[in-house]
DOKE-346448 format. One record per residue: residue in one letter; x, y, z of N, C-alpha, C in turn. Coordinates in Angstrom, 1 decimal, decimal comma. Layout:
<atoms>
[atom "a" [X Y Z] [X Y Z] [X Y Z]]
...
</atoms>
This chain:
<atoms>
[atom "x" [-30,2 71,3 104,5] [-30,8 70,0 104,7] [-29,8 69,1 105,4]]
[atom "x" [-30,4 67,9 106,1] [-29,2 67,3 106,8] [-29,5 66,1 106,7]]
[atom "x" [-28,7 65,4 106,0] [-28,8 63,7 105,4] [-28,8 63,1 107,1]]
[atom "x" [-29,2 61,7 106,8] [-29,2 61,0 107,9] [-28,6 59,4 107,8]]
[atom "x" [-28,2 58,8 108,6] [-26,8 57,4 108,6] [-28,8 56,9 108,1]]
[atom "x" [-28,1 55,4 108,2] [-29,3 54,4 107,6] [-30,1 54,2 109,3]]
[atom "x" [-29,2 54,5 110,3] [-30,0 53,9 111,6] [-31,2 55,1 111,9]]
[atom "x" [-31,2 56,0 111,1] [-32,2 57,0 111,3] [-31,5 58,6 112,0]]
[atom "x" [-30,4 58,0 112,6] [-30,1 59,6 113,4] [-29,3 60,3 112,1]]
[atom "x" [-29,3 62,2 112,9] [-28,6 62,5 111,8] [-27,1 62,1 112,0]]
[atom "x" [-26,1 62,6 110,9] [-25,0 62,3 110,7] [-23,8 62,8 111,6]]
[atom "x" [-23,0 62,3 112,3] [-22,1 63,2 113,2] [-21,6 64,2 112,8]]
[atom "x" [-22,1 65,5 113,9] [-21,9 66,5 113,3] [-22,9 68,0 112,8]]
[atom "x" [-23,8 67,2 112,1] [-24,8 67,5 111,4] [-25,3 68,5 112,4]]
[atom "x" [-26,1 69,4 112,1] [-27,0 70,4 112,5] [-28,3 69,7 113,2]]
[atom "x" [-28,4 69,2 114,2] [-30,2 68,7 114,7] [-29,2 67,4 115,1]]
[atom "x" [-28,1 67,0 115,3] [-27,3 65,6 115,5] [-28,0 65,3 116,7]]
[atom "x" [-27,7 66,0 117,7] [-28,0 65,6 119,2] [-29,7 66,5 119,6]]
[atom "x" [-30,3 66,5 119,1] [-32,0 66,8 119,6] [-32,8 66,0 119,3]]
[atom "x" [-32,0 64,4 118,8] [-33,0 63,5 118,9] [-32,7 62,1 120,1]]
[atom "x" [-33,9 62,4 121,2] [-34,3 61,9 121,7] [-33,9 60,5 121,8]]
[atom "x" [-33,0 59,9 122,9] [-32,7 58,2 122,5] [-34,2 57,6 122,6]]
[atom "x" [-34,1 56,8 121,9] [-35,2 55,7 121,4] [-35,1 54,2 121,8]]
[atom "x" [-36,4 53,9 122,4] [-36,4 52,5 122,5] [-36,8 51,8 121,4]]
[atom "x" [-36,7 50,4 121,3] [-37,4 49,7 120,1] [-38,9 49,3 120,8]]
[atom "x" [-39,3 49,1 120,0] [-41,3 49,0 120,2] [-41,3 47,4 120,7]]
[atom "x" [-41,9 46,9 121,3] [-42,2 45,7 122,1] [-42,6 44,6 121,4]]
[atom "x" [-42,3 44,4 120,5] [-43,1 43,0 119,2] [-43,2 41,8 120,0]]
[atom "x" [-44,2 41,0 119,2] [-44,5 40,1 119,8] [-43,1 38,6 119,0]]
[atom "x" [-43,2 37,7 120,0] [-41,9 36,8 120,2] [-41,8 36,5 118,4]]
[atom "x" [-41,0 36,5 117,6] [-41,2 35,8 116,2] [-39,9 36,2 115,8]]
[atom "x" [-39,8 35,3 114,4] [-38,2 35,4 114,0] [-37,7 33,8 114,4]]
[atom "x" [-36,5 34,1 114,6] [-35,5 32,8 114,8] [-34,7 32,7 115,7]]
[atom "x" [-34,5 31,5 116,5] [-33,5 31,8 117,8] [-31,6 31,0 117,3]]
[atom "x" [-31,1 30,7 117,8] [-30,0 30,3 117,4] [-29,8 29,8 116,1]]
[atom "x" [-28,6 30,1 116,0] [-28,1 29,3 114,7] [-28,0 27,6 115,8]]
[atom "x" [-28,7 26,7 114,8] [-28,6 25,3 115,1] [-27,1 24,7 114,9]]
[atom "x" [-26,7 23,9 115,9] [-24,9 23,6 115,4] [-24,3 24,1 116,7]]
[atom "x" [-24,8 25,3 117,0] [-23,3 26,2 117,8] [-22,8 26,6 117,0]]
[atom "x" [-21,7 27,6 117,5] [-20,1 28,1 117,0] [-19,8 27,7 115,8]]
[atom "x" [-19,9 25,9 115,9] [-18,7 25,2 114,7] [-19,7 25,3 113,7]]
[atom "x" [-20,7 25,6 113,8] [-21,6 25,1 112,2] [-22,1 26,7 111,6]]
[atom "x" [-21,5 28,1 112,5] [-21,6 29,1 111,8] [-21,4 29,2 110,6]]
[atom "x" [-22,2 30,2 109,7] [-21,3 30,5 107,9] [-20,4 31,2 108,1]]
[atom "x" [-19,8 31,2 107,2] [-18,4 31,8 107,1] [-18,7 32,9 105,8]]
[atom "x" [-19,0 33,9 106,5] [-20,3 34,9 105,4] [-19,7 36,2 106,4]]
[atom "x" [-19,3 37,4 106,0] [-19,4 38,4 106,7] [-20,7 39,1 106,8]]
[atom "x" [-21,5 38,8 106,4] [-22,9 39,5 105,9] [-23,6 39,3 107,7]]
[atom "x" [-22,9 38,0 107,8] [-23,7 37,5 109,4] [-22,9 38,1 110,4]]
[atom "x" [-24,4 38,4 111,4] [-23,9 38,9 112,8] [-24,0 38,3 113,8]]
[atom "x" [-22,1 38,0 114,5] [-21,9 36,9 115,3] [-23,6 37,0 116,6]]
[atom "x" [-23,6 38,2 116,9] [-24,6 38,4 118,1] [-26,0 37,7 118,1]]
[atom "x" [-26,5 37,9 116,7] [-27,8 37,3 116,3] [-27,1 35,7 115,9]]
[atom "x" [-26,6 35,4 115,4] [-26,1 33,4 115,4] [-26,3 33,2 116,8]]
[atom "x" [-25,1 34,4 117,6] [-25,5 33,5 118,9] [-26,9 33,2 120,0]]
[atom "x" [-27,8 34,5 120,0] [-29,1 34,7 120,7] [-30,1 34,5 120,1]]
[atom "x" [-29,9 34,4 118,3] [-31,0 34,5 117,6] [-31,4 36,1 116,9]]
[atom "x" [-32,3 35,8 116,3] [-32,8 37,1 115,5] [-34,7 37,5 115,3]]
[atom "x" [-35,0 38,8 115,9] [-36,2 38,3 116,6] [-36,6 39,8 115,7]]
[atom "x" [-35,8 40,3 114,5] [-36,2 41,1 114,1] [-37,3 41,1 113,4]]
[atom "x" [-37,8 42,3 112,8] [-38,7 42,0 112,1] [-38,7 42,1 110,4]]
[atom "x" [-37,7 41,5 109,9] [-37,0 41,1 108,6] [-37,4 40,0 108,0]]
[atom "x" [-37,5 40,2 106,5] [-37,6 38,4 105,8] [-36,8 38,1 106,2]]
[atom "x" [-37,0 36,7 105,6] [-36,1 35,3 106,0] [-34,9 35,5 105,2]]
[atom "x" [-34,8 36,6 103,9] [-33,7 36,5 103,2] [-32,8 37,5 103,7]]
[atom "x" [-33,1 38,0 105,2] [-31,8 38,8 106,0] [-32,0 38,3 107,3]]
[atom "x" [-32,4 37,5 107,6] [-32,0 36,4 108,7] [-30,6 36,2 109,1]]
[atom "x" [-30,4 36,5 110,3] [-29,0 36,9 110,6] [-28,0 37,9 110,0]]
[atom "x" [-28,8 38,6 109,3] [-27,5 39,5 108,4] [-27,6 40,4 109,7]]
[atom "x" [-26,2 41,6 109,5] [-26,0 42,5 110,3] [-26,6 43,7 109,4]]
[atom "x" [-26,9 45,0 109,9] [-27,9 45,9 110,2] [-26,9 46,6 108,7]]
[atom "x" [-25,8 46,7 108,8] [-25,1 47,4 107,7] [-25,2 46,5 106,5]]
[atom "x" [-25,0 44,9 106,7] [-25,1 44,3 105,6] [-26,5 44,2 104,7]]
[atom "x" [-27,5 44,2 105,7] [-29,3 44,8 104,9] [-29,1 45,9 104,3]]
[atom "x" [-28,7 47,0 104,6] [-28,7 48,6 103,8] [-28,0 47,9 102,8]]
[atom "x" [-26,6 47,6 102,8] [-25,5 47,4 101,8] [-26,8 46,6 100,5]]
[atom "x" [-27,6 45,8 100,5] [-28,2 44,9 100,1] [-29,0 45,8 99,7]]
[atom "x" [-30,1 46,5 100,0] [-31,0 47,3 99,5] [-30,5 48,4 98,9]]
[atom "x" [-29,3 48,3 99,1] [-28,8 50,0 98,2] [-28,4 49,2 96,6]]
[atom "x" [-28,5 48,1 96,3] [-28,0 47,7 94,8] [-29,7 47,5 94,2]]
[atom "x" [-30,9 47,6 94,9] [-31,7 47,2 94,1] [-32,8 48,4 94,8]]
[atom "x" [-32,3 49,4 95,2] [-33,4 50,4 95,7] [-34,5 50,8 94,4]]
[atom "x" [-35,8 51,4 94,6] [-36,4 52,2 93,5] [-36,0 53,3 93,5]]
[atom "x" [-36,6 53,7 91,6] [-36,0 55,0 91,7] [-36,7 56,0 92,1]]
[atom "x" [-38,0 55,8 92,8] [-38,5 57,2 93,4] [-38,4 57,5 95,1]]
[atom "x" [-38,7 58,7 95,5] [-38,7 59,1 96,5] [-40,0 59,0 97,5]]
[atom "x" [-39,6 59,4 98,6] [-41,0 59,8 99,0] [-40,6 60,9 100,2]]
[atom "x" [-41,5 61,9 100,0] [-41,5 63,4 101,4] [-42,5 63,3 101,6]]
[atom "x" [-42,3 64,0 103,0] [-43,5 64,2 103,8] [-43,3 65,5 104,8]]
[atom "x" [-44,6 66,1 104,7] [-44,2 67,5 105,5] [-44,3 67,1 106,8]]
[atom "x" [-43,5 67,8 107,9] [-43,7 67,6 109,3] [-43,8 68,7 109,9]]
[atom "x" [-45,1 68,9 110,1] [-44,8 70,7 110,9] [-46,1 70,3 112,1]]
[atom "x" [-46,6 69,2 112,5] [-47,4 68,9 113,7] [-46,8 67,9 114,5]]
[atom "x" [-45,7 67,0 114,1] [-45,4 65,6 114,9] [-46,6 64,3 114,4]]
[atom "x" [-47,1 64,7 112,9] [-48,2 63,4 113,1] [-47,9 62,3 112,9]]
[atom "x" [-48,5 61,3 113,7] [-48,1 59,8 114,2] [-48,2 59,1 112,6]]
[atom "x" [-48,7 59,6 111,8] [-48,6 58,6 110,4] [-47,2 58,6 109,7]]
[atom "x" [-46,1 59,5 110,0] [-44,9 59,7 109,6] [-44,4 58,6 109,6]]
[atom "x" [-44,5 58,4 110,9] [-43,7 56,6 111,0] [-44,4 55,8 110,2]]
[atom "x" [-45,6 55,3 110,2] [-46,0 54,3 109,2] [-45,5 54,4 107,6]]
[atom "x" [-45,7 55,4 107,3] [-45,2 56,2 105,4] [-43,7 55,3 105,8]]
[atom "x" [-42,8 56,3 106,6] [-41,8 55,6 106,4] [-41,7 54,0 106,6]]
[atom "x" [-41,9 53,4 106,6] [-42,5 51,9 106,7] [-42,8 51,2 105,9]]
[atom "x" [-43,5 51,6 105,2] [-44,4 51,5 103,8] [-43,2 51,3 103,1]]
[atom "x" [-42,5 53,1 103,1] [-41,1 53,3 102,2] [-40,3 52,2 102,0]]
[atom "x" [-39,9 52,0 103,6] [-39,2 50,8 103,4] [-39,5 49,6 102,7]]
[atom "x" [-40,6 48,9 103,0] [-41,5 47,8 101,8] [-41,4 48,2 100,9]]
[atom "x" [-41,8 49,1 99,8] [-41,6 49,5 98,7] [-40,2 49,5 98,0]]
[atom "x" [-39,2 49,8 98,7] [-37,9 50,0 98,7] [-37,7 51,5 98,4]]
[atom "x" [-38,1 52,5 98,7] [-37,9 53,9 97,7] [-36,5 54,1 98,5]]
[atom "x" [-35,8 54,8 97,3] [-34,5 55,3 97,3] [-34,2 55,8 98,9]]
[atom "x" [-35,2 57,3 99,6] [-34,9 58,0 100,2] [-36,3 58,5 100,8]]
[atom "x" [-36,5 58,7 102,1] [-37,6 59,5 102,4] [-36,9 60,7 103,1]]
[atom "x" [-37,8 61,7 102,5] [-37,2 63,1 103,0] [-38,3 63,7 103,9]]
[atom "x" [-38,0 64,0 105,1] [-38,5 65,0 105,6] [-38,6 66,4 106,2]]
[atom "x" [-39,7 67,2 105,9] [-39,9 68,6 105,1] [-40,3 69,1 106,4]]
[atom "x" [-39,9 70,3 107,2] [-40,2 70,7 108,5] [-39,5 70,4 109,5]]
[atom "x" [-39,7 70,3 110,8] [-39,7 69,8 112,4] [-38,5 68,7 111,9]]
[atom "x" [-37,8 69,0 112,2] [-36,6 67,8 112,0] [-36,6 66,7 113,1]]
[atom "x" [-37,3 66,8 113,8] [-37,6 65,9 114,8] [-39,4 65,0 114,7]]
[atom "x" [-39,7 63,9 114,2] [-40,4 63,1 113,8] [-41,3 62,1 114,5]]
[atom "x" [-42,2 61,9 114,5] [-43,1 60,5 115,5] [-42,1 59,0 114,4]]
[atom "x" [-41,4 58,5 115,6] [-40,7 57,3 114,8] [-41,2 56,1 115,1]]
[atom "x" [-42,3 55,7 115,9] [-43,6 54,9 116,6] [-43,4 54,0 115,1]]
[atom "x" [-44,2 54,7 114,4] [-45,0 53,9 113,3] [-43,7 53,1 112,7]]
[atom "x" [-42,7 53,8 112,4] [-41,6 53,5 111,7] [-41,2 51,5 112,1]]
[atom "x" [-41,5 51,2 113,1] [-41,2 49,7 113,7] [-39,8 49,6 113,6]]
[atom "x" [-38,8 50,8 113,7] [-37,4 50,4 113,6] [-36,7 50,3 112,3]]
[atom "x" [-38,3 50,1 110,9] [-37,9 50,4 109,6] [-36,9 51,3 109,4]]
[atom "x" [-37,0 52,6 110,0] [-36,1 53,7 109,6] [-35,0 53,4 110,0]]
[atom "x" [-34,1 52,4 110,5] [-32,6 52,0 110,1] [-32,2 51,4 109,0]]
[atom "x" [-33,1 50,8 107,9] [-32,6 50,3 107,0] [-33,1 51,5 105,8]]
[atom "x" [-33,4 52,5 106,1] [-34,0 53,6 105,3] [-33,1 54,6 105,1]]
[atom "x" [-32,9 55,0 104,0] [-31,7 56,7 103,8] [-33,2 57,6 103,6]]
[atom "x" [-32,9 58,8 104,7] [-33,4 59,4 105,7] [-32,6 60,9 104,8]]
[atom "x" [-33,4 61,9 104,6] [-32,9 63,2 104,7] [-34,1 64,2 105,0]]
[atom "x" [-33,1 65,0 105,9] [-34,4 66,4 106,5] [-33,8 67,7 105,6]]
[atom "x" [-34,8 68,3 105,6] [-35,2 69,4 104,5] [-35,7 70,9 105,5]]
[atom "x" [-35,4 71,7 106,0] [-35,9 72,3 107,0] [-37,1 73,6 107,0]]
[atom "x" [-37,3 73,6 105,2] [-38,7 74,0 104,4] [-39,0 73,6 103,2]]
[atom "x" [-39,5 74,3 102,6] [-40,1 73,2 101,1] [-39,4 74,3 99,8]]
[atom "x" [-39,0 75,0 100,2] [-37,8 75,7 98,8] [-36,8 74,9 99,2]]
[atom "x" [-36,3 74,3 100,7] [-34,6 74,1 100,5] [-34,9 72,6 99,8]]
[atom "x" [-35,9 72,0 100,0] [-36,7 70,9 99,5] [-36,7 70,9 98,2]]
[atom "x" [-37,4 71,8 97,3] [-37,4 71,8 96,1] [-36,6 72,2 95,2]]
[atom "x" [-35,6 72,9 95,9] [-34,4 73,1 94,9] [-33,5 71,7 95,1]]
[atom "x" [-33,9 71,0 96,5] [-32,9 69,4 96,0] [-33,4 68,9 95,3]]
[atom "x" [-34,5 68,6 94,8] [-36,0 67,8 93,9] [-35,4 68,4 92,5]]
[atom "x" [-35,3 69,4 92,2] [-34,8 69,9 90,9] [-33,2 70,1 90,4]]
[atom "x" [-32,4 69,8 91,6] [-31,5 70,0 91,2] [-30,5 68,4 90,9]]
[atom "x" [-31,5 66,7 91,2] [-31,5 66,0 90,9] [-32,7 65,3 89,9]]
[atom "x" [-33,5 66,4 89,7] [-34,1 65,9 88,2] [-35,2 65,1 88,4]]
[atom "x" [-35,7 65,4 89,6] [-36,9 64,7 90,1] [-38,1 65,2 90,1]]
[atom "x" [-39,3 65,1 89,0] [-40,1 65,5 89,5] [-41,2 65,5 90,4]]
[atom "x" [-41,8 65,9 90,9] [-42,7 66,6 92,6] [-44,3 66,5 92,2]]
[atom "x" [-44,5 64,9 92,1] [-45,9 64,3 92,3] [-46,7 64,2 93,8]]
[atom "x" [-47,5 65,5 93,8] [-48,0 65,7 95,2] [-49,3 64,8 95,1]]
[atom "x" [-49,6 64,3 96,2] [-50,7 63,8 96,7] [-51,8 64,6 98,0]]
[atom "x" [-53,0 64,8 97,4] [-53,8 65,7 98,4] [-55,3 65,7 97,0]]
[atom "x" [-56,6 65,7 97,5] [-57,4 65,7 97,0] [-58,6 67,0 96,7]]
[atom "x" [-57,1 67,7 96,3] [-57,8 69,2 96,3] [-58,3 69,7 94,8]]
[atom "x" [-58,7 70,7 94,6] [-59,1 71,1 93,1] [-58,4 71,1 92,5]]
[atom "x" [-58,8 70,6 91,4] [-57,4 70,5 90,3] [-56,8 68,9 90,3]]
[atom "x" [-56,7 68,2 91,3] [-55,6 67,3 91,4] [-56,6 66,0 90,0]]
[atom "x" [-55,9 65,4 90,0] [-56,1 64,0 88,9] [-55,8 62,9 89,5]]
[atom "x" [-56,7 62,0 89,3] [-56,5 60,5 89,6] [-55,6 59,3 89,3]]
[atom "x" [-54,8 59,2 90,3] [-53,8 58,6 90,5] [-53,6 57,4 89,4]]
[atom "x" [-54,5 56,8 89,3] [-54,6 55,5 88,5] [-54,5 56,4 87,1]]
[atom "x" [-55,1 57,3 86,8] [-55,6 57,6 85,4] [-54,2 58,7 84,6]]
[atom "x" [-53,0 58,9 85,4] [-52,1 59,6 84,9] [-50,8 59,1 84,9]]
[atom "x" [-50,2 59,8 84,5] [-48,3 59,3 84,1] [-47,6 59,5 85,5]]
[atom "x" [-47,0 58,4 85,9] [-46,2 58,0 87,1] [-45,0 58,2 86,7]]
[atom "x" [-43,9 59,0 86,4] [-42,5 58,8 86,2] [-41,6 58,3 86,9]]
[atom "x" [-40,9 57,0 86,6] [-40,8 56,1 87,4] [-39,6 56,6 88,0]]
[atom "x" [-38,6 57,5 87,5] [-37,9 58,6 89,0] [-38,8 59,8 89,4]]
[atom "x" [-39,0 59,7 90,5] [-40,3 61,0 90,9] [-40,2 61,2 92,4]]
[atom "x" [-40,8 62,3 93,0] [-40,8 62,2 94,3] [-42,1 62,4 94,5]]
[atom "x" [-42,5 61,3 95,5] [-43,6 61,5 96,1] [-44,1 62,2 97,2]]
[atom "x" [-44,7 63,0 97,2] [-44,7 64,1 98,4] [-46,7 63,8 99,0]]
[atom "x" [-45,8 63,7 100,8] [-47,5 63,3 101,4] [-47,4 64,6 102,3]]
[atom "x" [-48,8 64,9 102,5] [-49,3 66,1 103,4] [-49,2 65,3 105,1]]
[atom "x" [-49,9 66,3 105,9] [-50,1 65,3 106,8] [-51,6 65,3 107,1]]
[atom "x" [-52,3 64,4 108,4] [-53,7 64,2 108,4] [-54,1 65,4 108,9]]
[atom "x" [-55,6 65,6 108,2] [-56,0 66,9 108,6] [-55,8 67,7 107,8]]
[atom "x" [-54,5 68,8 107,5] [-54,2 69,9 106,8] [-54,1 69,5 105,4]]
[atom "x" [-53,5 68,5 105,5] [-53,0 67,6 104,2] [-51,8 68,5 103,6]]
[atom "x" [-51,3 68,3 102,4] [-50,6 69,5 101,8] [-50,4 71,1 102,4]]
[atom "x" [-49,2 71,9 102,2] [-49,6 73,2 102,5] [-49,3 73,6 101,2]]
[atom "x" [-49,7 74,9 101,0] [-49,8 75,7 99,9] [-48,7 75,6 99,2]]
[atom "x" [-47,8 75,7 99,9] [-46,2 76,2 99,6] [-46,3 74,8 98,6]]
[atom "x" [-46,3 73,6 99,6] [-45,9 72,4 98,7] [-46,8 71,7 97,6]]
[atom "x" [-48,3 72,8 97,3] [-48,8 72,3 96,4] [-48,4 73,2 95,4]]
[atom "x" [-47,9 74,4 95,2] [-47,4 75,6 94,2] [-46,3 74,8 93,8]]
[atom "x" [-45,3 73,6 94,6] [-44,1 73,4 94,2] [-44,1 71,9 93,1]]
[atom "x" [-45,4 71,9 93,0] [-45,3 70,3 93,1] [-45,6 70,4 91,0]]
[atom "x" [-45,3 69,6 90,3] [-45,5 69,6 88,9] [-46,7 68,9 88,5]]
[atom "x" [-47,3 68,0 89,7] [-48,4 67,7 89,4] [-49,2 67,2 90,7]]
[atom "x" [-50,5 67,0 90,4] [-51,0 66,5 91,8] [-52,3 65,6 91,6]]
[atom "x" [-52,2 64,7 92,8] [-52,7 63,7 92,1] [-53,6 63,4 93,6]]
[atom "x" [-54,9 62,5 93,3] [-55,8 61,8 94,3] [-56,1 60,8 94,2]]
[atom "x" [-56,5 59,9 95,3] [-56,8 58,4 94,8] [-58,8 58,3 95,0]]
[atom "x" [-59,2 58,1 93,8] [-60,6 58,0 93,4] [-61,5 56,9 94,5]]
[atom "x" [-62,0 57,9 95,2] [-62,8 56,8 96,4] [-64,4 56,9 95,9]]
[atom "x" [-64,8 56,0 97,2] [-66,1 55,7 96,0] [-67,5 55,8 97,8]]
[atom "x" [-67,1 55,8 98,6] [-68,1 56,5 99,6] [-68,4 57,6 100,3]]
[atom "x" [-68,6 58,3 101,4] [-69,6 58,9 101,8] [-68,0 59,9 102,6]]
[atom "x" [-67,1 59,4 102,9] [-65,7 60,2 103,9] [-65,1 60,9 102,5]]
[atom "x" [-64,8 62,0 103,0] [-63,7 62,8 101,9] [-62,5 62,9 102,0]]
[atom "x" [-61,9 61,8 103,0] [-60,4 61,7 103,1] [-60,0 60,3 103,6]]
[atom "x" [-59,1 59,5 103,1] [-58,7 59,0 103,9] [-57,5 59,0 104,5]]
[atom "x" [-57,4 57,7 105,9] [-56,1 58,5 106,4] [-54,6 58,6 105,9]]
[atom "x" [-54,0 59,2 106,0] [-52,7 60,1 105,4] [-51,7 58,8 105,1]]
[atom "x" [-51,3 58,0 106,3] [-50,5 56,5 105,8] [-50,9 55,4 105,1]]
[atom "x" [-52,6 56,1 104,9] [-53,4 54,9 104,2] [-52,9 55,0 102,4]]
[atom "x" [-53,4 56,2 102,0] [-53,1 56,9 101,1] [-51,7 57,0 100,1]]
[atom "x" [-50,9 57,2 101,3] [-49,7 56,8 101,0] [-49,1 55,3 100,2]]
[atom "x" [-49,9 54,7 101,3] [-49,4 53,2 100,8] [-49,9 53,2 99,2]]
[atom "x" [-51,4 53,5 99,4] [-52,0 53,3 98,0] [-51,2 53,9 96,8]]
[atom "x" [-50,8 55,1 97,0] [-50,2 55,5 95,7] [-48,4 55,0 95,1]]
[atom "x" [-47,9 54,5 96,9] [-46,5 53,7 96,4] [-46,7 52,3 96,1]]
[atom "x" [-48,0 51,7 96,2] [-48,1 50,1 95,2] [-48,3 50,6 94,1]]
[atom "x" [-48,8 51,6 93,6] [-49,4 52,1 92,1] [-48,1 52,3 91,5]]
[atom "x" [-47,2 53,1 92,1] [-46,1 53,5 91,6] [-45,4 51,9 91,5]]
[atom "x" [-45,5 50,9 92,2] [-44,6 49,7 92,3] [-45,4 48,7 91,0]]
[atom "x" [-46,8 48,6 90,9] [-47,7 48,3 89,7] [-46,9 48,3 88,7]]
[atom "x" [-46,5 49,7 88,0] [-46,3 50,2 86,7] [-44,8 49,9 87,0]]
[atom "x" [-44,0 50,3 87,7] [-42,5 50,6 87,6] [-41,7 49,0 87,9]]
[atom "x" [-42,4 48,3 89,2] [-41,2 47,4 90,0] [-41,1 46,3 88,9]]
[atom "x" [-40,0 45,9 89,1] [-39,7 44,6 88,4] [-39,1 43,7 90,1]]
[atom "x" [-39,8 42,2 89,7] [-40,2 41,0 90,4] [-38,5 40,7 90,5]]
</atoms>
């Protein structure tokens, strides 16, 4: 497996380091904050802040309660109050919903998103989320599940196949890993044999799926429901 820094690439060194693709940031529309008001003389005197954004402003797309922080000082900040669950996702097509899950992730706060397959990912959806995210690739679903067991996590799959139980109506353990399929295939076998339980969210019209980032969200507010504290 090969862990990844918080900015999303893997780690210097690492196996897959250099096969990812430089990346632009996605084009948002103008929002955020422009200068620190004052100038120079009326900066804080806070290491948390980054001179670059005081001086041009900050047009990220962050609360207001990391407004001017620097990119290491937000991780440093979310690593004292992360959740305790996970969330995976297989990658063995490139599907565009990866990025959004990871996204979500980040909202939610989950500890780590791991990805299972193709070490190389659609990071579209992600909006740049995946720099403030701890990132690990998994390069099949045994090297996967012996990390899942060998940190005591149990492997709550989501996929609406036979057998599975309704999300709302079962035990969420609030360290768990959440494992998403992708759209279409949903789950593969491997990762439904591995998983301790599996679970669906109860829809009530006429489609028999919804889509894959949708889904996701829905079951990491459920998990934030029962578990987050305000």
């Amino acid at each position: 497996m090969v862990e990844e820094r918080a900015d999303g690439a893997a780690a210097p060194g690492a196996p897959g380091a250099d096969d990812e693709a430089p990346r632009e940031e996605p084009q948002l529309p103008l929002h955020g904050v422009g200068p620190w008001a004052g100038g120079r003389a009326a900066w804080p005197d806070d290491p948390r802040y980054d001179p670059e954004l005081l001086e041009h402003g900050d047009r990220r797309n962050v609360v207001d309660r990391y407004r001017y922080w620097s990119l290491e000082a937000i991780v440093a900040d979310l690593d004292t109050r992360r959740h305790p669950f996970h969330v995976a996702i297989e990658n063995w097509q490139h599907d565009l919903n990866i990025g959004s899950i990871v996204r979500t992730a980040n909202a939610f706060a989950a500890e780590t998103v791991h990805i299972i397959g193709r070490r190389r990912w659609n990071r579209r959806g992600a909006m740049v989320t995946d720099r403030y995210q701890h990132l690990m690739h998994h390069p099949d679903v045994s090297d996967f599940t012996a990390w899942a067991e060998a940190e005591g996590l149990p492997i709550i799959a989501v996929d609406n196949v036979e057998g599975s139980q309704p999300v709302d109506l079962v035990e969420l353990p609030e360290r768990c890993m959440l494992l998403f399929g992708q759209e279409g295939p949903g789950l593969s076998e491997e990762a439904l044999a591995a998983a301790d339980r599996v679970v669906e969210i109860t829809q009530y019209g006429s489609t028999r799926s919804i889509n894959a980032s949708a889904a996701a969200a829905i079951v990491m507010h459920e998990w934030a429901r029962r578990h987050a504290r305000p």
